[in-house]
N, C-alpha and C positions, 0 to 999 in steps of 0.2 A: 504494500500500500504506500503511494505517494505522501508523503507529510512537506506541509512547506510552512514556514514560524509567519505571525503576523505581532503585529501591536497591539496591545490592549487598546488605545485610543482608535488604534484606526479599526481595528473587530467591533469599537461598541457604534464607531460613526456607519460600517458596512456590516452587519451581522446578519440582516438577513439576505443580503446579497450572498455573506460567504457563506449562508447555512444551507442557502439552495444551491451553492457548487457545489458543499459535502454532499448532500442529496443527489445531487445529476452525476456529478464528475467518481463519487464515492473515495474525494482525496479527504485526508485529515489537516486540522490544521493547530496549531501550537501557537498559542496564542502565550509573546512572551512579555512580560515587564522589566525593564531595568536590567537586559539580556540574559535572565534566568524563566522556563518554561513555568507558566502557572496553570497550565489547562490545558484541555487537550479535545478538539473536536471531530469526534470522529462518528463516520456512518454505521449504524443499525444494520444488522440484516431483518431483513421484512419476512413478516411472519406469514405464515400463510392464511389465502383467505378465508378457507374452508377452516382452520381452526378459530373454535369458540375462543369471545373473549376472556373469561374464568379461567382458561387454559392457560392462556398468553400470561395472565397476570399473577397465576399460583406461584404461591410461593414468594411474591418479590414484598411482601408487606412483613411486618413482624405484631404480634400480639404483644399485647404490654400489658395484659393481666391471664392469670393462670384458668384452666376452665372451669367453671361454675362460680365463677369470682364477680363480683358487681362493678361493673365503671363507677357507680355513684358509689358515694360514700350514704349510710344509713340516716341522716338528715337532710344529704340533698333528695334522696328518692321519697323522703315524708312530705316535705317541702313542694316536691312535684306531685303527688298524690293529692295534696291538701288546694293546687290548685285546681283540678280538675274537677272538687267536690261543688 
């Protein structure tokens, strides 16, 4: 894969110019500050169509409570109860 380095200033003035050459061209580009790489844009491969979104997206989230665990804490779900009465 092609990589060529740009500028932070000049990536934030063209970005989506250079986001649609990553897209067409499928080059990456290095996007550096102060002559050191801070990012790095590079193309996807494209998922297929015929695969369901559920698919595509298992697995890329993370849970941050364990199962059978409440997001609410026991006063905010009172507090929400009590508005609905």
């Amino acid at each position: 894969m092609t990589t060529h380095a740009v500028s932070v200033s000049k990536f934030k003035a063209h970005c989506l110019d250079m986001i649609r050459q990553v897209e067409t061209a499928g080059e990456a580009v290095d996007l550096v500050r102060r002559g050191k790489v801070v990012a790095r844009l590079v193309p996807t491969t494209a998922a297929s169509p015929a695969t369901p979104t559920w698919l595509r997206l298992r697995l890329r989230g993370r849970l941050g409570v364990t199962p059978g665990e409440s997001v609410l804490d026991a006063d905010a779900f009172e507090a929400a109860a009590a508005v609905r009465e």
